[in-house]
C-alpha positions, 0 to 999 in steps of 0.5 A: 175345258172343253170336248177337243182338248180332252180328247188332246190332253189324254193322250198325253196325261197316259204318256206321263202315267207311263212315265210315272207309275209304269213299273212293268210293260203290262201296266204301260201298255194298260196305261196306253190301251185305257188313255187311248180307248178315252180319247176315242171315247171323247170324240165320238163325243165331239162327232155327237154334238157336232151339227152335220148341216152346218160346213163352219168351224165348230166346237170352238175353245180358246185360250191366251197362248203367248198375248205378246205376238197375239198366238192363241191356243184355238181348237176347232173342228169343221167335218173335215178336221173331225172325221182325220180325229176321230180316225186318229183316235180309232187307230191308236188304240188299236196300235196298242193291242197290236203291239201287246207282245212288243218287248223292247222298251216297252215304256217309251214305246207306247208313251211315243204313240201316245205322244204322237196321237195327240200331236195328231190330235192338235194337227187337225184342230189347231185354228191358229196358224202358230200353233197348227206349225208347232204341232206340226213340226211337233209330230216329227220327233215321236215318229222320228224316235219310233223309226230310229230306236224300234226299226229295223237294220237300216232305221237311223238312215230312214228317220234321218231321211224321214225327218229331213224331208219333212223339217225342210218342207215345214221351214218353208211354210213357216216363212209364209206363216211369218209373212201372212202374220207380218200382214196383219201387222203383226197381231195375230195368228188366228185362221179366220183372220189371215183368211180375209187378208187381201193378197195379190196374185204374185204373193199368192203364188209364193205363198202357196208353193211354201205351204204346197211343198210342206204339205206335199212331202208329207202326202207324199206326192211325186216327186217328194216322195222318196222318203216313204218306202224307206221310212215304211221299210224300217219302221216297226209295224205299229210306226208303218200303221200310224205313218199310212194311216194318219201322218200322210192325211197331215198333207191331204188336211192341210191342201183343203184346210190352208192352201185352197182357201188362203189363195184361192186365185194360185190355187186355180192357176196351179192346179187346173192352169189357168193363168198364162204361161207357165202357169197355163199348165195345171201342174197339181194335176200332172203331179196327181196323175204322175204319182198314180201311175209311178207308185203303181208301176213302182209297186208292181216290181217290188219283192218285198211285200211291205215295199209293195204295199209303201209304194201302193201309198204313193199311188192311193193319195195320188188319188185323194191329191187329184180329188182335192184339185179337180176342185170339184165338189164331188171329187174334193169330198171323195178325196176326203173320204178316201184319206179314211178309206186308205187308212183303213185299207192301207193300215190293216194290209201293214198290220197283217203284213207285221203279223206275217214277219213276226212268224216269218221273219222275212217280208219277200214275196218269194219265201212265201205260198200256198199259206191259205192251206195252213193260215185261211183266217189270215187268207180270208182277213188279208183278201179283204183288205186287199180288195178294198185297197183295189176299190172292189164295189161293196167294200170303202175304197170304191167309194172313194176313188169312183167319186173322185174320177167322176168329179175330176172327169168334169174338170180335167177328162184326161185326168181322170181317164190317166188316173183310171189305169191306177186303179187297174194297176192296183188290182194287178199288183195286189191280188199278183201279191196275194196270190203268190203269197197264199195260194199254189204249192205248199213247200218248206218247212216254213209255210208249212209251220206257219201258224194262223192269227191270234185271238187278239190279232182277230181282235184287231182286224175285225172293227177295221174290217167292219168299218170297210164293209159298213163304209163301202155299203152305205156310205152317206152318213161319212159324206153327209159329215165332209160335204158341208165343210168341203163345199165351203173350203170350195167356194173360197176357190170356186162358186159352188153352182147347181146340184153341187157342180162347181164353177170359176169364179170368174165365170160367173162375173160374165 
């Protein structure tokens, strides 16, 4: 048994425990905390056998799945794939500490986490085409469960709403997975194998729309979006963590894991419009450059801070969408790096954000202020992150977006100079936030009673915290990990020319 599907396995041996043994909510969130630690542990383990020049598939395991329609159980990673892992696997344990005072069903609560960790898990590993949509669409029923049991007083209308959007958009790539297996003549599922069929440009554009709008409702990019601030809104803190942290990276994994290098020629014509007619116009850019300044402006009206803090999200893989289809080496790597900045960033703004509602019991803007007098820990943490959620120099989300307008700026300068003004409106909307929540006047008896973080809370905060300042300082040992794998996702579209530029295809044959 190999390194990736221990690390699956695990957390799905805790959810059994749970099941099992779990006499009392101590032992399951000890179950949860010990089988979630492991599957850190695990691959960290995979990240030190893995071979950072390289940009292939690596780490490989394979095993007969179902030998009459020629599905295999594949799992194998590139630096792509294992940077989303190993970011799956340092949240969830987090979560659990997190969730340590959770009262509520505490068994299938925590089994739910662990459940969907490994779904995650096998997202992000999964080579084999069948296998990948089963974990997929797997993925929906623990979240599903999570927001509609724990959430809050409007939770079944938002699962209903979270699981509709995500179902429909998953059936359709389902459809071209069908079509892509009936063109190997109904052999085989395998990644590498439909990656050598040769499709025309007709086909390819179908194909790549099917794949497009599943991965696109899961970003969620604009227009497809809507579903998020609801689902955000009434989840529980511990469901809105892994929902921005992980879920929404599903989208931005499978744009560069399946829709680049499956058709490269729609691929080109869609996102920097180089066909004719409608196809002239790069539409992915337009809808990038859209959901930037929507989610932003959004953002900033919102009273609510974990709205704000929803919408935010629209904005912030608005950027990692634009890295991506600038097809640009720098800013498709950028892209990468920012899927875990933001999930960083965006997970710890809704941790503190859920410690705040516990003691509060309300999430508007307006209940709140001059709380840095009574709370400066939770001042000081939330700052932090709110800095590094505006891209401030020294923290990690700057390297992530001052990248990707740098790279986009070489392909599309309109783009970037639009998707520049994002990056303003997040500063203003965010310390607008904080300044209203923790600083002027102290008034009533609530904020006055408002009481620090926890010692498990600081707990929590602190690796998060640590990996944003590490990664904003020195973040080459994150890039030297994606690059590789990025550049060859780049040249199944592009020809990867001279000091990392990136050039048509097409270009090169004149």
């Amino acid at each position: 048994m190999g390194i990736l599907t221990i690390t699956l396995l695990l957390p799905l041996v805790g959810a059994a425990l749970i099941g099992l043994m779990a006499t009392d909510e101590k032992s399951s969130k000890t179950i949860a905390l010990v089988t979630s630690g492991a599957a850190l542990v695990t691959s960290l383990v995979a990240v030190s056998r893995y071979d950072v020049t390289a940009g292939g598939f690596q780490l490989t395991e394979s095993l007969v799945w179902i030998p009459s329609l020629g599905a295999s159980f594949t799992l194998s990673v590139d630096g792509i794939s294992l940077v989303l892992i190993v970011l799956t696997t340092f949240i969830t344990p987090l979560i659990v500490v997190a969730s340590w005072e959770h009262t509520d069903r505490v068994n299938g609560f925590m089994a739910a986490f662990l459940v969907l960790e490994a779904a995650v898990i096998g997202v992000f590993s999964a080579t084999d085409l069948l296998l990948f949509y089963v974990f997929f669409e797997f993925t929906l029923i623990p979240m599903y469960l999570i927001i509609g049991m724990w959430g809050g007083a409007q939770r079944r209308y938002a699962a209903v709403k979270f699981f509709l959007y995500t179902l429909a958009g998953g059936l359709m790539m389902l459809v071209a997975i069908l079509w892509l297996y009936a063109q190997t003549g109904g052999t085989t599922f395998a990644y590498d194998a439909i990656r050598e069929l040769s499709i025309d440009a007709g086909a390819q554009r179908w194909l790549f729309l099917a794949f497009f709008v599943a991965f696109a409702v899961k970003v969620p990019l604009f227009p497809v979006h809507t579903w998020l601030p609801d689902a955000h809104t009434e989840a529980p803190t511990a469901g809105s963590v892994f929902l921005a942290a992980i879920l929404l990276k599903m989208g931005g994994y499978g744009f560069l894991r399946f829709s680049l290098p499956l058709f490269p020629d729609a691929t080109r014509e869609l996102a920097l419009g180089t066909g004719t007619g409608f196809f002239s116009v790069p539409w992915i850019l337009v809808l990038s450059v859209v959901g930037i300044l929507y989610g932003a402006v959004v953002a900033l009206m919102q009273k609510d801070v974990k709205k704000l803090v929803a919408y935010s999200s629209v904005s912030h893989m608005g950027f990692v969408v634009l890295g991506i289809f600038a097809l640009n080496l720098t800013s498709a790597s950028a892209g990468v790096v920012q899927m875990i900045n933001h999930g960083l960033s965006t997970g710890a703004l809704f941790l503190l954000i859920g410690f705040l509602y516990e003691r509060r019991h309300t999430r508007q803007i307006a209940a709140f202020g001059g709380l840095a007098k009574r709370t400066p820990v939770f001042a000081g943490f939330f700052l932090v992150v709110a800095l590094s959620s505006l891209a401030l120099p020294g923290l990690n989300g700057f390297v992530g977006e001052f990248p990707i307008l740098l790279g986009t700026y070489q392909t599309a300068p309109w783009a970037a100079i639009l998707g520049a003004f994002g990056a303003v409106l997040a500063a203003l909307y965010l310390l607008w936030a904080y300044q209203r929540v923790f600083h002027g006047p102290l008034e009533g008896a609530d904020n006055e009673n408002t009481t620090d973080l926890k010692p498990f809370e600081i707990g929590v905060m602190v690796p998060i915290v640590a990996l944003i300042v590490a990664i904003g300082v020195y973040p080459k040992p994150l890039y030297d990990l994606v690059t590789p794998s990025v550049r060859e996702v780049l040249s199944t579209v592009q020809d990867v020319g001279p000091a990392g530029t990136v050039v048509p295809a097409d270009a090169t044959d004149q």
